[in-house]
ChimeraX commands (.cxc) that place a marker at each C-alpha (Angstrom):
marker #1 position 90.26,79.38,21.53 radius 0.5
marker #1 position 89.83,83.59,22.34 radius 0.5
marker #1 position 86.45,84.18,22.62 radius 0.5
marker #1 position 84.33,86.07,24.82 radius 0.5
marker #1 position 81.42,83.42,24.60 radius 0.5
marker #1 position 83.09,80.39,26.64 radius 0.5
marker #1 position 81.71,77.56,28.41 radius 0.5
marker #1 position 82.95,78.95,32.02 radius 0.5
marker #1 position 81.57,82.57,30.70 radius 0.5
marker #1 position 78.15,81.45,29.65 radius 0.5
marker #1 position 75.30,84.18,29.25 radius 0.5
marker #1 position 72.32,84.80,26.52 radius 0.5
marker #1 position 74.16,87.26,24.00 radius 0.5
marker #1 position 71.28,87.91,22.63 radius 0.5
marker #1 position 70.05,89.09,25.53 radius 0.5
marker #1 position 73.41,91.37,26.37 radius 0.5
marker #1 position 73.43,92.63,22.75 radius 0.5
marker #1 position 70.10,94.02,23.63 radius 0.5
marker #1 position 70.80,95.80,27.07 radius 0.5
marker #1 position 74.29,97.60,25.17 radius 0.5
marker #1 position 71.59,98.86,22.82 radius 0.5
marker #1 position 69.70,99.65,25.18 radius 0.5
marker #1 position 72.65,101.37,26.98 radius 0.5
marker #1 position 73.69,103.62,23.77 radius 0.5
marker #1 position 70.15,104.87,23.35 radius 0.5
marker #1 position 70.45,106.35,27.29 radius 0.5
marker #1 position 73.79,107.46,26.67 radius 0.5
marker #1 position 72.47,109.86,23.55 radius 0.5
marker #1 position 69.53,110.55,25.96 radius 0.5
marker #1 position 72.24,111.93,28.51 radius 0.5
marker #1 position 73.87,113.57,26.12 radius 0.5
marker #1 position 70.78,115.52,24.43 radius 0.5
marker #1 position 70.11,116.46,28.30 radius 0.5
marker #1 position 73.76,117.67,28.88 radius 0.5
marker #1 position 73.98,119.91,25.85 radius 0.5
marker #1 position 70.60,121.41,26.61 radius 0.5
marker #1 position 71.29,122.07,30.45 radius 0.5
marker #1 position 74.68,123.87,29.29 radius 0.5
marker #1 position 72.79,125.81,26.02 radius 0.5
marker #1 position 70.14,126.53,27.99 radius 0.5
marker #1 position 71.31,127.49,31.41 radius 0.5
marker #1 position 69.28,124.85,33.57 radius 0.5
marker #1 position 72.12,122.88,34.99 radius 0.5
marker #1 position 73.50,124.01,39.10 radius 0.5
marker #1 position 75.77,123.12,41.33 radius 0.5
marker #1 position 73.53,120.20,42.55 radius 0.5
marker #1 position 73.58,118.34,39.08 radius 0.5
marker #1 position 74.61,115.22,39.37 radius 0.5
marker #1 position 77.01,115.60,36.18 radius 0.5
marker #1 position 79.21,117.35,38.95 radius 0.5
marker #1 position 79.74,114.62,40.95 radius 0.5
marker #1 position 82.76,112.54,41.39 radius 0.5
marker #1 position 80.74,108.97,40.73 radius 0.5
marker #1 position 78.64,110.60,37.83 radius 0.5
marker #1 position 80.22,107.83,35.89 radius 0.5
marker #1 position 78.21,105.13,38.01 radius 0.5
marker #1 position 74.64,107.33,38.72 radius 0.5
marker #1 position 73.94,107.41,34.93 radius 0.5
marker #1 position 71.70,104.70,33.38 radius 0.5
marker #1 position 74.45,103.12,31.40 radius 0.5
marker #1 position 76.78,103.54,34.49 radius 0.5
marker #1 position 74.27,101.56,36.96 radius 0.5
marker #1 position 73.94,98.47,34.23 radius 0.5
marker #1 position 77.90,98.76,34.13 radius 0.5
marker #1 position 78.45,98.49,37.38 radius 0.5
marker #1 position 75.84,96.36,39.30 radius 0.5
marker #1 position 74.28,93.91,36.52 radius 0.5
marker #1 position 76.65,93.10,33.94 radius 0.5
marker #1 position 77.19,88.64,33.44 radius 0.5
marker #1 position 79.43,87.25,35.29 radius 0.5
marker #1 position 82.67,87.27,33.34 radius 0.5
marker #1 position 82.65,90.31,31.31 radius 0.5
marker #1 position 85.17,91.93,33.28 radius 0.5
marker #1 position 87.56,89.68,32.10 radius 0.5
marker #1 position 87.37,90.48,28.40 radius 0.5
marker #1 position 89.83,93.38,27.82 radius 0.5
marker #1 position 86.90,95.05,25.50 radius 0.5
marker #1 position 84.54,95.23,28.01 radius 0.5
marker #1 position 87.01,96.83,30.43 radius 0.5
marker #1 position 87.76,99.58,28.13 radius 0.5
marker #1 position 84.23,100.31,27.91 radius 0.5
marker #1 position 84.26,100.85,31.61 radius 0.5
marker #1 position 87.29,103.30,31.18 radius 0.5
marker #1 position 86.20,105.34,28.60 radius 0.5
marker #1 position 82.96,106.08,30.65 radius 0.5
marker #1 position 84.49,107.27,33.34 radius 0.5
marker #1 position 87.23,109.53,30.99 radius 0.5
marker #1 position 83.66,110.92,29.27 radius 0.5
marker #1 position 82.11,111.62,32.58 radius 0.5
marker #1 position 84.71,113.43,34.06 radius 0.5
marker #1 position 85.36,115.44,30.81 radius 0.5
marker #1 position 81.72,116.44,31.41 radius 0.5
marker #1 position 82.43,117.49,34.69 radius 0.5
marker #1 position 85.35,119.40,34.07 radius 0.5
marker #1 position 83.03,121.04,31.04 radius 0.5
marker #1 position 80.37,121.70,33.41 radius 0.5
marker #1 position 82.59,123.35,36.16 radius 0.5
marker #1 position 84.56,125.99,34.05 radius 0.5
marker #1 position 81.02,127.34,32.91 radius 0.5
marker #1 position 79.86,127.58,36.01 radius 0.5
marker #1 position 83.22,129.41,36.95 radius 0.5
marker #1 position 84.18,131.14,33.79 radius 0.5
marker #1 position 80.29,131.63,32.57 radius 0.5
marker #1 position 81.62,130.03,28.74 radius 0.5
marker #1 position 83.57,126.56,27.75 radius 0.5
marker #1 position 87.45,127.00,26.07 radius 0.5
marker #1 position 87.06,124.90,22.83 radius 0.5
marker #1 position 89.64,122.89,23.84 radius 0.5
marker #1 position 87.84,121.45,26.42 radius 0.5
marker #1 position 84.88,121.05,25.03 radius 0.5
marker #1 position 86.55,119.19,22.16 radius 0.5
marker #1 position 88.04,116.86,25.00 radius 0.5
marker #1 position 85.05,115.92,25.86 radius 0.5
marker #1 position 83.31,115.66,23.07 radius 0.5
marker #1 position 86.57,113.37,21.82 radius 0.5
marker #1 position 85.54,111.64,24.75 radius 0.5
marker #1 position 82.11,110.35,24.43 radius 0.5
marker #1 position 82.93,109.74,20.81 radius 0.5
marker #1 position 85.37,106.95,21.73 radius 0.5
marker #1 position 82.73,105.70,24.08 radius 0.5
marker #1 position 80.80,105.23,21.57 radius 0.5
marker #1 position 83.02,103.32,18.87 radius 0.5
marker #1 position 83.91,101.11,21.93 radius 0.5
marker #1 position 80.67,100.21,22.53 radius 0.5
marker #1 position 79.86,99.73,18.65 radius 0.5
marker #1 position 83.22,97.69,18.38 radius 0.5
marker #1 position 82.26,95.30,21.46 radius 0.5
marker #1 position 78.78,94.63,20.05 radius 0.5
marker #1 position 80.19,93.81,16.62 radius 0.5
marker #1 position 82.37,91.10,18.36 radius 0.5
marker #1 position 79.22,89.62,19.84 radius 0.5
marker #1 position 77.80,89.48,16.65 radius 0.5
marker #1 position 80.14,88.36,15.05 radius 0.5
marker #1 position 81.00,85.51,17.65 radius 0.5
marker #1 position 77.09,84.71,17.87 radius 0.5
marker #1 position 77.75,83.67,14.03 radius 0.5
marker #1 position 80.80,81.48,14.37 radius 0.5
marker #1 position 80.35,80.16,18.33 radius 0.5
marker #1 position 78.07,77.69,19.31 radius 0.5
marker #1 position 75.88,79.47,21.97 radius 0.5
marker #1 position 75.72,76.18,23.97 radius 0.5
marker #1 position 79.20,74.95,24.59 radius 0.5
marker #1 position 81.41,78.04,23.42 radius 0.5
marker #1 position 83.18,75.92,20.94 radius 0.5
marker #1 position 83.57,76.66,17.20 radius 0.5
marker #1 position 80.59,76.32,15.39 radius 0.5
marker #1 position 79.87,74.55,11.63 radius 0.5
marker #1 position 79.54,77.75,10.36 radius 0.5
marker #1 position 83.21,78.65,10.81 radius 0.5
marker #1 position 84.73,75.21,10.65 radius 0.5
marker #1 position 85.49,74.89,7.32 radius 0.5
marker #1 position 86.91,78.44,6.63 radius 0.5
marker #1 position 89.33,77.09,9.65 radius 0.5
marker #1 position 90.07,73.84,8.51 radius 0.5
marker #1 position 90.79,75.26,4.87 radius 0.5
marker #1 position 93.04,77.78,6.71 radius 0.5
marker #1 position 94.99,74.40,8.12 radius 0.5
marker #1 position 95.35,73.33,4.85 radius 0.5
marker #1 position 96.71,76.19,2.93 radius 0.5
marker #1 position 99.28,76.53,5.62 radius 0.5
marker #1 position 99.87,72.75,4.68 radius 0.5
marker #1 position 100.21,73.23,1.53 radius 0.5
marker #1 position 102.10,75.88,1.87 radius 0.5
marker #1 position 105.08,74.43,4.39 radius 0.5
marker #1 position 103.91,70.89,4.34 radius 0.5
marker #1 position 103.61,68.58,7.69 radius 0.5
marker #1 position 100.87,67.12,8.66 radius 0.5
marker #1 position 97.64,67.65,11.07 radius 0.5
marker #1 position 95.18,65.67,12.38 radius 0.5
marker #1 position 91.21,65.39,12.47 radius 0.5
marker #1 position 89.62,63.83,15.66 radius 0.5
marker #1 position 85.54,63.08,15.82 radius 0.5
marker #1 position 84.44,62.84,19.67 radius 0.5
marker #1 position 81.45,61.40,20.44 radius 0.5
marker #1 position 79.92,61.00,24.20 radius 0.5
marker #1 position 78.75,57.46,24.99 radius 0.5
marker #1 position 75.53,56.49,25.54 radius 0.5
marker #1 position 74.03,60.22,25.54 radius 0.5
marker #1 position 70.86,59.70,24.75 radius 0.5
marker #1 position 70.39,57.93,27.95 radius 0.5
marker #1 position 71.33,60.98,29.86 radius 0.5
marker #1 position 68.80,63.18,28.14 radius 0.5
marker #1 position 66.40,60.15,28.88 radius 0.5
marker #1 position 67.13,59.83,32.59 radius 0.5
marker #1 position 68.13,63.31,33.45 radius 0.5
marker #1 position 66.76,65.62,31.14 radius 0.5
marker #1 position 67.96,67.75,28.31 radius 0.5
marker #1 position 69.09,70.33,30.77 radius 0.5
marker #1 position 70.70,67.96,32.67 radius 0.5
marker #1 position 72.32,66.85,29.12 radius 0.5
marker #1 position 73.15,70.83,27.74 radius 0.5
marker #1 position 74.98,71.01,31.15 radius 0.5
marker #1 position 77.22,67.56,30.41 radius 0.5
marker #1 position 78.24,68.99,27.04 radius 0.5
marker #1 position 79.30,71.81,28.28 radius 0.5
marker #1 position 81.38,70.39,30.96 radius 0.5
marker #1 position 83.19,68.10,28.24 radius 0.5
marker #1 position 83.68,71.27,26.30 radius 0.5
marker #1 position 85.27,72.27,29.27 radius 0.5
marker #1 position 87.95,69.69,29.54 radius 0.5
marker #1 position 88.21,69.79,26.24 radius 0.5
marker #1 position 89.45,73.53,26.04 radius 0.5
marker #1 position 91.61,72.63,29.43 radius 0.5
marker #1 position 93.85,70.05,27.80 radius 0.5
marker #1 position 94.22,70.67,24.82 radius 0.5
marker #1 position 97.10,72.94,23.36 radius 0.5
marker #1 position 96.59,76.96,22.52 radius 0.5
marker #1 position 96.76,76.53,19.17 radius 0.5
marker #1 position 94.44,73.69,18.43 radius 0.5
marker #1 position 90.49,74.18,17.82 radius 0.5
marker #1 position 87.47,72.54,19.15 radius 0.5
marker #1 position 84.28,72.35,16.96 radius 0.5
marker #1 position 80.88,72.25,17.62 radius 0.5
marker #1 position 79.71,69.21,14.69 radius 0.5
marker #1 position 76.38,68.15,15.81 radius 0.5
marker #1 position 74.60,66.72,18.93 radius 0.5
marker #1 position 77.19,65.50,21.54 radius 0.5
marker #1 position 79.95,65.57,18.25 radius 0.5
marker #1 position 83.01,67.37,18.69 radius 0.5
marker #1 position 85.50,67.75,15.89 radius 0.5
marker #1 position 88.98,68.56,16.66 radius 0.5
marker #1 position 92.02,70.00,14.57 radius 0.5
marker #1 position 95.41,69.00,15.90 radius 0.5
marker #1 position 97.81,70.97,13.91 radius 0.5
marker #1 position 101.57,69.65,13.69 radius 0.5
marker #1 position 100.57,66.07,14.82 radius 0.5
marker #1 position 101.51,62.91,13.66 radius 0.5
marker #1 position 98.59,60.15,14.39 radius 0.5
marker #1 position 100.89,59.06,16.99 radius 0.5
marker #1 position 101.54,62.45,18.88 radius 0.5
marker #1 position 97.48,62.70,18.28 radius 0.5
marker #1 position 96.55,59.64,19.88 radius 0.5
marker #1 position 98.48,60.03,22.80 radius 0.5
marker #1 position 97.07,63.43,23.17 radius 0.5
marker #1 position 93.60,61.84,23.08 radius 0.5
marker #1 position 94.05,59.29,25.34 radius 0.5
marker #1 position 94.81,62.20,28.09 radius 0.5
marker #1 position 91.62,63.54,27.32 radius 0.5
marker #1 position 89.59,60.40,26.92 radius 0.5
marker #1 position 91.04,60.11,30.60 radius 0.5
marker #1 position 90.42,63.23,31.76 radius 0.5
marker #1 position 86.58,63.16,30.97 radius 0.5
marker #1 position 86.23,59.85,31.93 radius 0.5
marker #1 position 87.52,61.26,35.42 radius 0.5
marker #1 position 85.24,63.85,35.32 radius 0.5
marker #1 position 82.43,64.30,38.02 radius 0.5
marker #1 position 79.27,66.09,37.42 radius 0.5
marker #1 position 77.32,67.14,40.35 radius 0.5
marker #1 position 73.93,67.11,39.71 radius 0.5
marker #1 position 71.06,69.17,41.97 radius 0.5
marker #1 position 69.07,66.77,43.85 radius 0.5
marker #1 position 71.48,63.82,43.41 radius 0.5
marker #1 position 73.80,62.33,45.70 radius 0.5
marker #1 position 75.92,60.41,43.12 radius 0.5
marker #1 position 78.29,62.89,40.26 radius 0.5
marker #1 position 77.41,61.47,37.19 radius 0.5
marker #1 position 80.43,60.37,35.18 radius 0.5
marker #1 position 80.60,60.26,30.93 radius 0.5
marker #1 position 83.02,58.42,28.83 radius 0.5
marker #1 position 83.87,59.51,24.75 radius 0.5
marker #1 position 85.09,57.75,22.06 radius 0.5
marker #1 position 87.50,59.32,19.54 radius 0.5
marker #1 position 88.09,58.79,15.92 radius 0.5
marker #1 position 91.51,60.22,14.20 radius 0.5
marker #1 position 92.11,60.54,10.73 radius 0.5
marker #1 position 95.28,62.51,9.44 radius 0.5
marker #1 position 95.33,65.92,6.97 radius 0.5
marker #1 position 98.30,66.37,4.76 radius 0.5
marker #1 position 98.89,68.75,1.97 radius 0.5
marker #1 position 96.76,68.11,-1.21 radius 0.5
marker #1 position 94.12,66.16,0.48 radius 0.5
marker #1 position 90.36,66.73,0.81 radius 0.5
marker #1 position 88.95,67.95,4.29 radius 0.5
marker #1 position 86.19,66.15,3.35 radius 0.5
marker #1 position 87.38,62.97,3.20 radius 0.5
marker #1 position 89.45,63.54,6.04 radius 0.5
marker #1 position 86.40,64.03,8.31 radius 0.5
marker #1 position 84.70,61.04,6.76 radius 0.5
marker #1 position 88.06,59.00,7.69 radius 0.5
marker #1 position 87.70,60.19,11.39 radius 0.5
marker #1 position 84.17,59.20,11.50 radius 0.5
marker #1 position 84.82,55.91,10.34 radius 0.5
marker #1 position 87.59,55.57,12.79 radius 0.5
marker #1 position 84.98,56.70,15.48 radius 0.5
marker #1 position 82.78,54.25,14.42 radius 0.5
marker #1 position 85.29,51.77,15.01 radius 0.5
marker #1 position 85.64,52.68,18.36 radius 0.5
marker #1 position 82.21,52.94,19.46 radius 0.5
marker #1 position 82.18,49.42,17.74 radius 0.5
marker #1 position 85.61,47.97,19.68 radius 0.5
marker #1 position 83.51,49.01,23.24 radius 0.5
marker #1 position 83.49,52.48,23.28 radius 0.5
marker #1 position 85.46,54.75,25.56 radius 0.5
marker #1 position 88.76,54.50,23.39 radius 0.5
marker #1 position 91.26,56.54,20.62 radius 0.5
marker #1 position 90.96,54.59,17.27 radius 0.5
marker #1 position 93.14,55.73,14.03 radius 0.5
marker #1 position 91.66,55.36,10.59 radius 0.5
marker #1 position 93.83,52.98,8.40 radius 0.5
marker #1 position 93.49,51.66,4.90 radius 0.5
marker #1 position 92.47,47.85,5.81 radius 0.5
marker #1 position 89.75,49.37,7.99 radius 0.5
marker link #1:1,2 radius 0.2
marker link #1:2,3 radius 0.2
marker link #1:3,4 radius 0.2
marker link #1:4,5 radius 0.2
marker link #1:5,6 radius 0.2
marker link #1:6,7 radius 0.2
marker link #1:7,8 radius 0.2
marker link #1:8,9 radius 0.2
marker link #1:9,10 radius 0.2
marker link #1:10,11 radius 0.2
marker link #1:11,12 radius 0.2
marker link #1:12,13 radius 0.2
marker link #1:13,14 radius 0.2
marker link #1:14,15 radius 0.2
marker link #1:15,16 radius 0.2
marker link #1:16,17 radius 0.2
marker link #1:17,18 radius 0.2
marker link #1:18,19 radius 0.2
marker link #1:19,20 radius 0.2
marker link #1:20,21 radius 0.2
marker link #1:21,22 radius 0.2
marker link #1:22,23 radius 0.2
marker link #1:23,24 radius 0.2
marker link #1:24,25 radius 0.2
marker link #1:25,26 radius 0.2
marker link #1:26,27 radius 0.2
marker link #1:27,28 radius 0.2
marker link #1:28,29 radius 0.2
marker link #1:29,30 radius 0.2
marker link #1:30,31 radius 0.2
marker link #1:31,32 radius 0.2
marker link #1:32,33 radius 0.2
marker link #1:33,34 radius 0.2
marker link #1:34,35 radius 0.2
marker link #1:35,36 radius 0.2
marker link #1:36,37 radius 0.2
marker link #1:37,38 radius 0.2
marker link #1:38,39 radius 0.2
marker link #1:39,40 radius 0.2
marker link #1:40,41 radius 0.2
marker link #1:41,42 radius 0.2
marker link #1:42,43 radius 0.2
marker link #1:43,44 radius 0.2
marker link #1:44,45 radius 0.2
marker link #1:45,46 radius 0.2
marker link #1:46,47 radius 0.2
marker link #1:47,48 radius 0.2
marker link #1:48,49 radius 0.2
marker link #1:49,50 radius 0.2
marker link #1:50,51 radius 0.2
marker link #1:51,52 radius 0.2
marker link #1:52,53 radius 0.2
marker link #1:53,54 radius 0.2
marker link #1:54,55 radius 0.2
marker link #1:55,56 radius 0.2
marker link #1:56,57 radius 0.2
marker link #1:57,58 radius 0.2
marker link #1:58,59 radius 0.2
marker link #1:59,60 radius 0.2
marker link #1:60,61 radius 0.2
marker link #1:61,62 radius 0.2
marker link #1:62,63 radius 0.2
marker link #1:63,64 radius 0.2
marker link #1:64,65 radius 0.2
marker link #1:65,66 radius 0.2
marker link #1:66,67 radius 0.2
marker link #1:67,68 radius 0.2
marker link #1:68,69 radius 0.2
marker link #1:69,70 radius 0.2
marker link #1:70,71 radius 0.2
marker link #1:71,72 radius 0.2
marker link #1:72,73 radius 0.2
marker link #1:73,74 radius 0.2
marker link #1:74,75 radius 0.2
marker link #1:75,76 radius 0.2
marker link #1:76,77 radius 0.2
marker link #1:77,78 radius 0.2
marker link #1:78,79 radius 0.2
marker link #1:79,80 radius 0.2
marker link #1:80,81 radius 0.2
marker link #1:81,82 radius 0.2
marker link #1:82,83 radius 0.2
marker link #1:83,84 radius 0.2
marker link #1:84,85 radius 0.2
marker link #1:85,86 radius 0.2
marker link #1:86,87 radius 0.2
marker link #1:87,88 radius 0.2
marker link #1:88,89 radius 0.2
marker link #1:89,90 radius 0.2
marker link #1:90,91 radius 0.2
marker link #1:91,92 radius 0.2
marker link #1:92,93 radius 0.2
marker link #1:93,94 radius 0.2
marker link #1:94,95 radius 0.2
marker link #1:95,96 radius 0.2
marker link #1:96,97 radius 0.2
marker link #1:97,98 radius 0.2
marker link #1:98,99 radius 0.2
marker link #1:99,100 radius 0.2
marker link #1:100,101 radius 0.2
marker link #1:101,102 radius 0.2
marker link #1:102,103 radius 0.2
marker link #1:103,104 radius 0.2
marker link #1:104,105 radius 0.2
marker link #1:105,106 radius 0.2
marker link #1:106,107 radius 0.2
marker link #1:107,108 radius 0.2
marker link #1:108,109 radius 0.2
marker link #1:109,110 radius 0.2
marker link #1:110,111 radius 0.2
marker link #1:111,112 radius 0.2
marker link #1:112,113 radius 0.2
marker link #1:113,114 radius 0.2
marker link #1:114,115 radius 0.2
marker link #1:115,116 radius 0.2
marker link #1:116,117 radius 0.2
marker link #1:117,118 radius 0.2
marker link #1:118,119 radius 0.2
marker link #1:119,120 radius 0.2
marker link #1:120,121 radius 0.2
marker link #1:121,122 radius 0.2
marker link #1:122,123 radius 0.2
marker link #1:123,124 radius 0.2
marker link #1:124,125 radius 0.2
marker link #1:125,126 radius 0.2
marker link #1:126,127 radius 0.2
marker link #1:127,128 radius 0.2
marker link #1:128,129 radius 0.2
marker link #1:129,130 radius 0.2
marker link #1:130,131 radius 0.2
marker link #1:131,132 radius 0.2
marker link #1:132,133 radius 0.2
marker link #1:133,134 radius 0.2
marker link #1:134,135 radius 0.2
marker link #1:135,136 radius 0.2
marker link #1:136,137 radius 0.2
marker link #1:137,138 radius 0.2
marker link #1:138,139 radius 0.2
marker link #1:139,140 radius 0.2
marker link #1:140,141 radius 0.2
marker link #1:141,142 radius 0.2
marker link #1:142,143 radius 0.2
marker link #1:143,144 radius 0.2
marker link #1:144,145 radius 0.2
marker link #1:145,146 radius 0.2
marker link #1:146,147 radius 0.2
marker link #1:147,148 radius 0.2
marker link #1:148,149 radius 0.2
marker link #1:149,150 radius 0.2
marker link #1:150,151 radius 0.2
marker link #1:151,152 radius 0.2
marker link #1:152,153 radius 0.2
marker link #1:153,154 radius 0.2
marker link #1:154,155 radius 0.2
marker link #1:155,156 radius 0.2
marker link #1:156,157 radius 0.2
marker link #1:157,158 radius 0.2
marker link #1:158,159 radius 0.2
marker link #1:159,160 radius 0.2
marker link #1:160,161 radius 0.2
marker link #1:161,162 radius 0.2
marker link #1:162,163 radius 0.2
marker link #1:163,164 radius 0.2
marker link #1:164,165 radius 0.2
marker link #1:165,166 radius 0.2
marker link #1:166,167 radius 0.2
marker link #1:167,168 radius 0.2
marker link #1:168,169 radius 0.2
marker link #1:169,170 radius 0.2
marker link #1:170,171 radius 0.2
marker link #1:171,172 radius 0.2
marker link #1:172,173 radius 0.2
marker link #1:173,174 radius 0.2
marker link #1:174,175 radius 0.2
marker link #1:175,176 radius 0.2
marker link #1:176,177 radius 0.2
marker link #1:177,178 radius 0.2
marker link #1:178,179 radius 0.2
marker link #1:179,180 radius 0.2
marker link #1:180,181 radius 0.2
marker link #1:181,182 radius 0.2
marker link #1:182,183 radius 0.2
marker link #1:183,184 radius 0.2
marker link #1:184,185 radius 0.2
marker link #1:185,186 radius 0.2
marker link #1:186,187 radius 0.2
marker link #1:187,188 radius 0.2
marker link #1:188,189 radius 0.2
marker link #1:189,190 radius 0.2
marker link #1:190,191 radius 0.2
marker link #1:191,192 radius 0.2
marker link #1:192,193 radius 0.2
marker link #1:193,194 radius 0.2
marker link #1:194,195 radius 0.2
marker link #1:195,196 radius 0.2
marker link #1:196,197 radius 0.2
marker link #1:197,198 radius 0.2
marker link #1:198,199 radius 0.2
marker link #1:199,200 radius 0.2
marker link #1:200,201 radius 0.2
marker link #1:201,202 radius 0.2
marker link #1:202,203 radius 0.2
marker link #1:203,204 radius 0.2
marker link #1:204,205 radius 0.2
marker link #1:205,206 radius 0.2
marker link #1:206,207 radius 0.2
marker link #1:207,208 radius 0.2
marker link #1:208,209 radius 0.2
marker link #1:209,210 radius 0.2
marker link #1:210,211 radius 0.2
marker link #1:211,212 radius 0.2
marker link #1:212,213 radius 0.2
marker link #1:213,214 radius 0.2
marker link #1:214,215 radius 0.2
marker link #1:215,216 radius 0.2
marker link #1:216,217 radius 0.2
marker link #1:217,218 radius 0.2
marker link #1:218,219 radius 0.2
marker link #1:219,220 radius 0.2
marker link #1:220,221 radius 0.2
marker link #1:221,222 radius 0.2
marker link #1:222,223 radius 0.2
marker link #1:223,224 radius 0.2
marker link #1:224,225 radius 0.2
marker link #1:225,226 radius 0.2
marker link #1:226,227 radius 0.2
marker link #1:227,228 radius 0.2
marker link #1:228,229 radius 0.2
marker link #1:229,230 radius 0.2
marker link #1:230,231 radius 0.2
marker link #1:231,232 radius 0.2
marker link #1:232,233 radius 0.2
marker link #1:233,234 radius 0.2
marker link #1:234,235 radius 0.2
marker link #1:235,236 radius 0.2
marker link #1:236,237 radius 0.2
marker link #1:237,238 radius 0.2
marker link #1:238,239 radius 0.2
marker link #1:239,240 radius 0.2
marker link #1:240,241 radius 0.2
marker link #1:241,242 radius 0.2
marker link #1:242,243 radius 0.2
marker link #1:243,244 radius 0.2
marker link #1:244,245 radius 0.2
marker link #1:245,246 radius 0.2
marker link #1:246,247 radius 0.2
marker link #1:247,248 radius 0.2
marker link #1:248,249 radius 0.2
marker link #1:249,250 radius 0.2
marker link #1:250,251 radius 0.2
marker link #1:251,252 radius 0.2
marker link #1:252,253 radius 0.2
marker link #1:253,254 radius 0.2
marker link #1:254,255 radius 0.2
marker link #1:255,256 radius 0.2
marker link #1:256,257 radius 0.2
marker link #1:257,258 radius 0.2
marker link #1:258,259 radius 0.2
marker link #1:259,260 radius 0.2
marker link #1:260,261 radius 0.2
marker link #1:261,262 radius 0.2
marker link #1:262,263 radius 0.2
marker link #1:263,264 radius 0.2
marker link #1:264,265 radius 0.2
marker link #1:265,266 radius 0.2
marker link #1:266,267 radius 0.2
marker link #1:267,268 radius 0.2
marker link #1:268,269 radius 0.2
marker link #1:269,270 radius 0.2
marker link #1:270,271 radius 0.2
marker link #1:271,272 radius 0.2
marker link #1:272,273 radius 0.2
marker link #1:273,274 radius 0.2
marker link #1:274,275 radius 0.2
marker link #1:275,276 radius 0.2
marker link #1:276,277 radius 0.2
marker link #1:277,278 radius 0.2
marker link #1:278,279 radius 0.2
marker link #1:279,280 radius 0.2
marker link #1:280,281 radius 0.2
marker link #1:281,282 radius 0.2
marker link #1:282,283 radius 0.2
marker link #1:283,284 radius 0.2
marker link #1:284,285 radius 0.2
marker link #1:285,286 radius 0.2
marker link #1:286,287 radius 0.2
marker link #1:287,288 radius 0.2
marker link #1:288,289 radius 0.2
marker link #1:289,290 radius 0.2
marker link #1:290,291 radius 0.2
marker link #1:291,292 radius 0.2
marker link #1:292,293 radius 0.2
marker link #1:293,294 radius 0.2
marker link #1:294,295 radius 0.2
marker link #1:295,296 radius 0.2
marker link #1:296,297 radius 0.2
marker link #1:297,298 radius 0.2
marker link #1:298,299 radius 0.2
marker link #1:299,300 radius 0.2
marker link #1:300,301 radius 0.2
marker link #1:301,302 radius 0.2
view
């Protein structure tokens, strides 16, 4: 899944959606103060517009650089924020000296720069639309798919089913026993185990399959191009994989460990999604019923 909410990235987008605004109000602050220094005559050779770093000494510069979450830096967006400061900053600087040495600006360059901080600016509107947008379809806890999206997703499945045929499978996951580790640990404790199994999940599984937020400590997953046997061996690696997985918890000296059980049920062309994710649930059902901690496959006779 491509998303700039993630379970390893994890940060309050509310919050960042806020500082960005924030950010653009400075940046038309600056840029009311620029145009008047330069209409009005009241800049020098001390402004700090002239300096080499003028990209970090702004407001929107300092929030850039020093206090951004951890992780933005790796979203290509976010990067090109970051470049098309700079670029506006030392447009503004190259403004700013040729009217101090020529006493006027060549339209050229002031178009440059002007080109300049609008990009900026649709950069900045573009990256917060993303955030909004992914604050609609990702769940904020885990970074998985939320309900909101999962149908328009699955539905997309099945049109490409229909269309070329094949076959894809639905699994429900459900952690074991997870209402004793709210009980003994805490619901923080409990957010923090759900995102680690989001975690694995988004490590093993394949690029092109999807992980869904469905409720609680359920996880729906589509497995496109899988029979239920290529599924359930896929499953079992994960069922593995989590079950190997240690949490480290503050103030304890033994990892806590979590097992899931997993319900398949398959999707074919002409079939209702519906159903399908009723079938999976019954086939998780079955395994939470056969001990727990296992891959069941819905069938007919069950």
């Amino acid at each position: 899944m491509s998303n700039l909410i993630s379970s390893q990235n994890h940060y309050n987008v509310i919050e960042l959606l806020q500082q960005l605004d924030h950010g653009v109000m400075n940046h038309f602050a600056w840029l009311r103060d620029l145009h008047r220094d330069m209409i009005c005559h009241e800049f020098n050779a001390a402004s700090p517009n002239l300096s080499h770093d003028a990209h970090c000494r702004c407001k929107f510069g300092r929030w850039y650089e020093k206090n951004q979450p951890a992780g933005l830096l790796d979203t290509p967006l976010f990067r090109d924020i970051g470049v098309l400061h700079k670029e506006m900053h030392d447009a503004a600087r190259d403004m700013l000296q040729e009217q101090i040495d020529l006493q006027k600006v060549h339209p050229g360059v002031y178009t440059h720069f002007m080109d300049s901080a609008i990009q900026f600016k649709v950069a900045v509107r573009q990256f917060q639309s993303t955030l909004i947008e992914q604050v609609c379809v990702v769940d904020q806890l885990t970074g998985t798919w939320n309900r909101h999206v999962m149908h328009y997703k699955l539905g997309q499945e099945l049109e490409r089913l229909n269309r070329k045929g094949g076959q894809c499978c639905f699994c429900m996951v459900d952690l074991d026993h997870f209402k004793d580790v709210n009980d003994t640990y805490g619901h923080q404790i409990g957010d923090m185990v759900l995102r680690k199994v989001a975690e694995v999940l988004s490590a093993s599984l394949r690029k092109y399959d999807s992980i869904f937020r469905y409720g609680g400590e359920e996880f729906l997953l589509c497995l496109p191009a899988s029979t239920a046997q290529e599924a359930s061996q896929l499953l079992e690696r994960l069922r593995e994989d989590i079950e190997q997985t240690s949490i480290h918890i503050t103030g304890h000296t033994e990892p806590l460990s979590v097992t899931a059980s997993f319900g398949v049920a398959c999707l074919c062309s002409g079939r209702d999604i519906e159903e399908v994710i009723t079938e999976a649930d019954h086939a998780l059902m079955w395994a939470k019923a056969d001990g727990r901690n296992c891959v069941r496959i819905w069938a007919e006779d069950l």
